[in-house]
C-alpha positions in Angstrom: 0.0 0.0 0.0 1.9 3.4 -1.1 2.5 6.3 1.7 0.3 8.7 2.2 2.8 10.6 0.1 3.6 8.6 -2.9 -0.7 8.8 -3.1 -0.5 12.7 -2.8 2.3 12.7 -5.9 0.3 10.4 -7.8 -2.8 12.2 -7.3 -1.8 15.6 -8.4 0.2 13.9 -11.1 -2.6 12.8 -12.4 -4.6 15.9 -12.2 -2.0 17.4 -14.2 -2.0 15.0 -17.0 -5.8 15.0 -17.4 -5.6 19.1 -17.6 -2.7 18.5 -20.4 -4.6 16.1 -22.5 -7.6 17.7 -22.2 -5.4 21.1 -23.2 -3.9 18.9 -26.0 -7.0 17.9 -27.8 -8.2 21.2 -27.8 -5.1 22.5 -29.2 -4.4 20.1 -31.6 -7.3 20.9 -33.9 -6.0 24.9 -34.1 -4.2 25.8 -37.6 -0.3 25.3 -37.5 2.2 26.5 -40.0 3.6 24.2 -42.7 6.5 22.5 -41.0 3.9 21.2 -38.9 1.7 19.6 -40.8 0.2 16.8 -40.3 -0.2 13.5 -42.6 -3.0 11.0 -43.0 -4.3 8.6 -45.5 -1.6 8.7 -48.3 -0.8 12.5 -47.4 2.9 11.4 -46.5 4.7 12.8 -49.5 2.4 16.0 -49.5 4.6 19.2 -49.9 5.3 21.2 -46.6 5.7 24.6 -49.0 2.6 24.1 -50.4 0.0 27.2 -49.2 -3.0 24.8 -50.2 -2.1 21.7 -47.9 -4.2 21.6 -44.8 -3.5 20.3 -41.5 -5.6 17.2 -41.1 -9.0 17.4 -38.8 -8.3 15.4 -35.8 -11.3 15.6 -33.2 -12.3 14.0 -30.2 -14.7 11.9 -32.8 -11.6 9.5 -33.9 -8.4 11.0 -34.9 -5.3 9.8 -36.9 -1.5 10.5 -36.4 1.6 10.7 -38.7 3.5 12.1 -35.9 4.2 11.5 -31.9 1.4 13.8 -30.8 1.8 15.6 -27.1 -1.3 13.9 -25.8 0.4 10.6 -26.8 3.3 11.2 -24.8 0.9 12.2 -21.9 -0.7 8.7 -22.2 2.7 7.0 -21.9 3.4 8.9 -18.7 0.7 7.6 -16.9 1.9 3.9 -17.8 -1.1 2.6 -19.7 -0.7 -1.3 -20.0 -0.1 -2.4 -23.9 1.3 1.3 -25.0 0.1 2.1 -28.2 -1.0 4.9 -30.4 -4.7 5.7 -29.2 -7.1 7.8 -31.1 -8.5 10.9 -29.8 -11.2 9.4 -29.2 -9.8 6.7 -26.7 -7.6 9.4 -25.3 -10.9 10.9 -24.7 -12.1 7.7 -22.7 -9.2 7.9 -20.8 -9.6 11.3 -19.5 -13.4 10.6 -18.3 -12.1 7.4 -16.6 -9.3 9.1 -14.8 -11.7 12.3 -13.6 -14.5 9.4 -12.7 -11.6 7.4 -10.5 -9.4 10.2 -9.0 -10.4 13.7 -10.1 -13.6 14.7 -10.0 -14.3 17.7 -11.4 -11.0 17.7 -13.2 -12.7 18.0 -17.3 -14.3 21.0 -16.0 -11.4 22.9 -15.0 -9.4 21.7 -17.4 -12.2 23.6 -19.5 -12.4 26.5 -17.9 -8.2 27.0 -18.5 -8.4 26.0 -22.0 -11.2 28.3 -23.0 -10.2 31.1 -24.5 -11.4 34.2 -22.7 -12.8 37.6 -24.1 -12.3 41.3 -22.9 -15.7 40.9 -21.2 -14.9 41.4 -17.5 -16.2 42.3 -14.0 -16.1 45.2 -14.9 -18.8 45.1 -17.4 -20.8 42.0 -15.6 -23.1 42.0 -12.6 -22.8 39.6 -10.0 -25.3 36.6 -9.8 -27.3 36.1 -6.2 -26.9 32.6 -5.5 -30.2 31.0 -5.8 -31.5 32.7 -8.3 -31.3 32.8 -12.2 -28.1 33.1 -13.9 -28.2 35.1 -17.2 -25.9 35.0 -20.2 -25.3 36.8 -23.3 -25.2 34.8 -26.1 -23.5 36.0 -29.7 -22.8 34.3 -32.5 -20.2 36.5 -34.7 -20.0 36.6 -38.6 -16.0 37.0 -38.0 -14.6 34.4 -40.5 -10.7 34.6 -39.4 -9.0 31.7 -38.6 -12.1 29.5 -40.1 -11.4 26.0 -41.0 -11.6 26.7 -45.0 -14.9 25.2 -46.0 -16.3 27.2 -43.2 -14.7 30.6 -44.6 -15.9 30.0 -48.1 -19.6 30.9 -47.3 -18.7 34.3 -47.6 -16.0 37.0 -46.8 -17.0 40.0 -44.5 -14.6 42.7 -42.8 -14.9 43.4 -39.2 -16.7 41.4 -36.7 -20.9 42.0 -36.0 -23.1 40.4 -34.0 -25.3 37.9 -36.2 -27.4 36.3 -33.4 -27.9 37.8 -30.1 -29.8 36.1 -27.6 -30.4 36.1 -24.0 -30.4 33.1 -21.8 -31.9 33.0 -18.2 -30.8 29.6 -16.9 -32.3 28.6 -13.1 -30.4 25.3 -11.8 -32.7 25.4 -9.0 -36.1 25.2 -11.2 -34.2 23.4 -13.9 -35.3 25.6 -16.5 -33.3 27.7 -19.6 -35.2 30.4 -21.4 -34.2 32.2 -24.6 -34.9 35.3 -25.5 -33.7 36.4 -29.4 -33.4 39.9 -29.7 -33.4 41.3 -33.6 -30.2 42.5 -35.3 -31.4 45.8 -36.1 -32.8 47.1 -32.9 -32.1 50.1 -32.1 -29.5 50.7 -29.3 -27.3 53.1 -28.1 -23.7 52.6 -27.9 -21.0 54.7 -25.3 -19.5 56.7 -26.8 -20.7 56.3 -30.5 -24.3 57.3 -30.3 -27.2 55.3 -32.2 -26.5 51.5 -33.7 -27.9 48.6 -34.8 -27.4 45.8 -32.2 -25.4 43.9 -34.8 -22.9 46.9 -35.2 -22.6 47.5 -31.1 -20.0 44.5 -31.8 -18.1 46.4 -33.9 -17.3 48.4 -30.7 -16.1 45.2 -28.7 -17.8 43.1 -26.7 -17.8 45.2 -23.7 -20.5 47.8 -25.7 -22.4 45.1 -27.1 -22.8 43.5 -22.7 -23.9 47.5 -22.3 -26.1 47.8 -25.0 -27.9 44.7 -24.1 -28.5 45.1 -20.9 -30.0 48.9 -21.2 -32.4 47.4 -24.3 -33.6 44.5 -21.7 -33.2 45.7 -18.6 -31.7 42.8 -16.4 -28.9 42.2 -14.7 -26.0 40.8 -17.0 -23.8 38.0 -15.5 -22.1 36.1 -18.1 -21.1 36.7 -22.6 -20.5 33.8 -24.2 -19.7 34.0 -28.0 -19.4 31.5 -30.5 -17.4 31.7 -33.8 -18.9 31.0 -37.0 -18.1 27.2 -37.5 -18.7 26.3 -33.4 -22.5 25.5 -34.3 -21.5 22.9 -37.0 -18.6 21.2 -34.4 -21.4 20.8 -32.0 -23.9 19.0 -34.4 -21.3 17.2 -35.5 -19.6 16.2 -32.1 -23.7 15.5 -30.6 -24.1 12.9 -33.8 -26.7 15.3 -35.4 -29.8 16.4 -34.7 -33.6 15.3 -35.6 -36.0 18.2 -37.3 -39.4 17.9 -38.3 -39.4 19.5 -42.0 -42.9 20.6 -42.7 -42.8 20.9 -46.1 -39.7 20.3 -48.7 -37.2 23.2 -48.6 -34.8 24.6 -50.0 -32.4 27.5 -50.3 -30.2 28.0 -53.6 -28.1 30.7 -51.9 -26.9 28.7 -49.0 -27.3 25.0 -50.7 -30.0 23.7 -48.1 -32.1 21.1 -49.9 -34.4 19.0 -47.7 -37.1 16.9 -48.2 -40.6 16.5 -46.0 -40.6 15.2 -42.7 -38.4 14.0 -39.8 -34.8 14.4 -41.1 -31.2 13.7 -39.5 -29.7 17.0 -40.1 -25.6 16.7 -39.8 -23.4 20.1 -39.4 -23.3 21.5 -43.0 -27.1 21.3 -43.4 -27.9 22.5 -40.2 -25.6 26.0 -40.9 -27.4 26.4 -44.4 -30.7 25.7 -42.4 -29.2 28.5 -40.2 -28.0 30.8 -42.7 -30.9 30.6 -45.2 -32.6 34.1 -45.9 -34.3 32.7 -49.4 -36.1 29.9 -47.5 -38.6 28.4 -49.9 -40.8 25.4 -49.7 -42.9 23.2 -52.4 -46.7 23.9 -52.2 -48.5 22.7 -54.9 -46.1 22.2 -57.3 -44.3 25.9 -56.8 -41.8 27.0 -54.9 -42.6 29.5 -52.5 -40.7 32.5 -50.2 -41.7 31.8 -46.5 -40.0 33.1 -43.3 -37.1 35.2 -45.1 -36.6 37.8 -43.0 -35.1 38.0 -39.3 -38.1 36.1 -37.7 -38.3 33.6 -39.6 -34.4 33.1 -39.2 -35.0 33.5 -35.4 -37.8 30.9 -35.4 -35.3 28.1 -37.3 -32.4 29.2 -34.4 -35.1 28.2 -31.4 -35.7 25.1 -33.8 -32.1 23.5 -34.2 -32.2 25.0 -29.6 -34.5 22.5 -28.8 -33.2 19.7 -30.8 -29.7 20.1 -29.9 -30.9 19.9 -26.4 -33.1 16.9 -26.8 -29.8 15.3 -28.0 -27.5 16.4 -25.4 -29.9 15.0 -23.2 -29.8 11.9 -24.7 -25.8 11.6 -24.2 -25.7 9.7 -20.7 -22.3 8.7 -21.4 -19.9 11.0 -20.1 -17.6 9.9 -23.0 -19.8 10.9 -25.6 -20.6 14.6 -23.8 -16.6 15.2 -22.8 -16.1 15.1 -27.0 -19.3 17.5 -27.6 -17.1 19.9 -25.1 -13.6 19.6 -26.1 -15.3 20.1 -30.1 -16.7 23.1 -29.3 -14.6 24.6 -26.9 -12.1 25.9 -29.2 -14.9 28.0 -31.2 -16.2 29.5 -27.9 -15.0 32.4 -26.1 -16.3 33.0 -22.8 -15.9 36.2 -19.8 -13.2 36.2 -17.8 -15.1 35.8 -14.7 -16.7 32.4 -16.0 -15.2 29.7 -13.1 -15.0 26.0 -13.4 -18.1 25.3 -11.2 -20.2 27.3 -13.1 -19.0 25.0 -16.4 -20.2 22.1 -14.4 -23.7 23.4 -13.2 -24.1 24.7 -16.8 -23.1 21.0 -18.2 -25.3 19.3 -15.5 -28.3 21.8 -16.2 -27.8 20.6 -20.1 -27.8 17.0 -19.4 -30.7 17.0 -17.2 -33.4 17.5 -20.0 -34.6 21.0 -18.7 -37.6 22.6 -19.7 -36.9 25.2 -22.2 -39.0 27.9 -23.8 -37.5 30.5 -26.6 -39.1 33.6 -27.3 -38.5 36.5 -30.1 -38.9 39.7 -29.3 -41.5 41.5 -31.0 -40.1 44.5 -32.8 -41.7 47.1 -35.6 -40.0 49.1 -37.9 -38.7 52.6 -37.1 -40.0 53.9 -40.3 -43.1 52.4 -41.9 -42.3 50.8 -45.4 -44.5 53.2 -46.9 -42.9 56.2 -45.8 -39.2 55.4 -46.7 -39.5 55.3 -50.2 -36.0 56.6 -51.2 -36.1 59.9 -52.7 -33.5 58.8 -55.7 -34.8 57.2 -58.8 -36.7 54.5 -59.5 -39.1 54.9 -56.9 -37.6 52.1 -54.4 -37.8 51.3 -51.0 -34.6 52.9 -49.1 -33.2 52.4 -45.7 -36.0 51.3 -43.4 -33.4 51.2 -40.5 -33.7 50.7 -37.2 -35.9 48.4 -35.0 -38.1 49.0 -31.9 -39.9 46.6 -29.2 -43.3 46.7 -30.4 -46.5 46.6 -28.5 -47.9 44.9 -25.6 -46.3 41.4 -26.3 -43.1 43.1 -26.2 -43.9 44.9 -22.8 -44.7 41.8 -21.1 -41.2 39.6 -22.3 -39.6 42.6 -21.0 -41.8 42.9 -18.0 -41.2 39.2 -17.5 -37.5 39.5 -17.5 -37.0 42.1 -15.3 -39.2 40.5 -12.6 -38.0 36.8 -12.7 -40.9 35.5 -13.7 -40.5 31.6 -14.0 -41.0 29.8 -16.9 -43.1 27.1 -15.2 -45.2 30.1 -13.2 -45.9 31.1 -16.3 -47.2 27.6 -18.1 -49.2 26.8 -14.7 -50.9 30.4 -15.4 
């Protein structure tokens, strides 16, 4: 039986190597430069000065290796009987089996370290009151640097803007998430810089867009989480896809999306043209006709793809199976810097435990009625509409019910 010592060295030992594969496999999926590419699959003699060659995708869904990767040494370390080359995956296995046996807690603060964190601080956050709901920004950004390249040929844009914005009020005690999506183009205002579109307060940093938010809704702020462009099609593909209901056939020629009627197995690329789509059309009789094209209709397919991507993280009761749905996604993600390990784990435990969730759009009307900004420059054509505004007594009552707490379940039972 080892000292009380040698199990104290072990321990931590061990705690460090989990925190240095998990960091590994997080890493290893990042762009490197040409000397370090990676082979696979007859890529062996591929040309390191080649600007076309790409480093080869290696996941935690099943990887490949032409090299002695770090996490491999890290595997040796810990003196696994029959040493061999594992896949990511099985590294993966590993990890979960070590946290379950001797570090508890370990993925998640391995997690928290690897995440990258924005300039989003205390500063700009309010503190949560322990018991109650925790609320969190949530952006998805059109920025395309440092894409994988498929993901960067959907389009170039300059700059970085705000394409989803949503609000999540999460209560661990009650077991509930609700969403609230809050339209591109309403109109905030921005320190410093006067009168934007919500989209554009990102333009500003992330700090103006926290500020922005919170004056339009009027709640306390505690957490910005913002996801890159491809982090949406990682997840889908890490969760094993997701199951929609397709009302009618659709399609898209813009963004590719081609799907027939009924319940459908959507994988990551058709899930981002379902996303992206602003020429949604389906068959009716024959034609093929324009429905939900503007921002509510792409607000109504985003609370879609919600709910099904947490009826399938529900479904993952192995803890293998959700430790590669993190470590895929957690290299697209950027997160506050206050954001600690244990809130990682509540927010993973709340995901897993099938919550109730509800998603809401925020009722908004235009600025200036369509009628009355016909542009005054030939042809006679509609011009800038602009801005935004919450609209009406619908709109009074999400905010009303944001401000006060209300609970998603209070509100059901009513």
């Amino acid at each position: 039986m080892p000292g009380p010592r040698r199990l104290w060295r072990r321990r931590n030992w061990q705690r460090w190597a989990i925190r240095q594969t998990v960091s590994e496999l997080i890493d290893f999926d990042q762009p490197t430069t040409n000397d370090q590419l990676a082979v696979n699959d007859g890529a062996a003699d591929a040309d390191p000065t080649d600007s076309d060659a790409t480093v080869v995708e290696t996941s935690a869904r099943g990887g490949v290796s032409g090299r002695d990767l770090p996490w491999m040494r890290t595997v040796r370390m810990l003196h696994v009987p029959h040493r061999r080359l594992l896949t990511c995956a099985a590294a993966t296995a590993l990890v979960v089996l070590l946290i379950g046996v001797w570090a508890p807690g370990a993925l998640d603060a391995a997690l928290a370290e690897a995440l990258r964190r924005n300039d989003v601080g205390l500063a700009e956050l309010d503190r949560p009151t322990p018991g109650n709901p925790v609320s969190f920004i949530v952006v998805g950004s059109d920025r395309r640097e440092g894409m994988p390249r498929d993901i960067a040929a959907l389009g170039h844009v300059t700059g970085e803007r705000a394409d989803v914005v949503m609000v999540w009020l999460i209560d661990a005690r009650a077991r509930t998430i609700r969403v609230v999506s809050l339209s591109r183009y309403l109109r905030v205002n921005v320190h410093d810089h006067g009168t934007q579109m919500l989209a554009g307060a990102r333009e500003y940093g992330a700090p103006a867009l926290v500020d922005a938010t919170r004056s339009l809704v009027g709640i306390p702020i505690h957490h910005y989480v913002e996801l890159d462009f491809a982090a949406l099609h990682e997840l889908v593909e890490a969760a094993g896809g997701v199951t929609l209901t397709i009302a009618k056939q659709a399609r898209d020629q813009v963004t590719s999306l081609d799907l027939p009627s009924g319940e459908q197995q959507l994988g990551g690329d058709e899930v981002l043209a379902y996303l992206r789509s602003r020429h949604y059309e389906e068959l009716r009789d024959g034609r093929w006709v324009p429905v939900e094209t503007g921002d509510d209709g792409r607000i109504g397919r985003q609370h879609r793809v919600i709910h099904a991507l947490l009826r399938r993280i529900a479904e993952l009761d192995d803890p293998v199976a959700m430790a590669q749905v993190l470590l895929a996604v957690a290299r697209h993600v950027t997160v506050d810097k206050t954001m600690r390990a244990s809130e990682l784990a509540e927010l993973r435990q709340i995901l897993i435990d099938d919550p109730t969730l509800r998603t809401d759009n925020l009722p908004t009307q235009l600025e200036v009625p369509a009628a009355e900004a016909i542009s005054p420059f030939p042809p006679a054509h509609i011009g800038n509409i602009g801005y935004r505004l919450p609209s009406g007594p619908a709109a009074t009552h999400l905010l009303r019910d944001l401000v006060s707490g209300a609970s998603i379940l209070e509100e059901e039972g009513g």
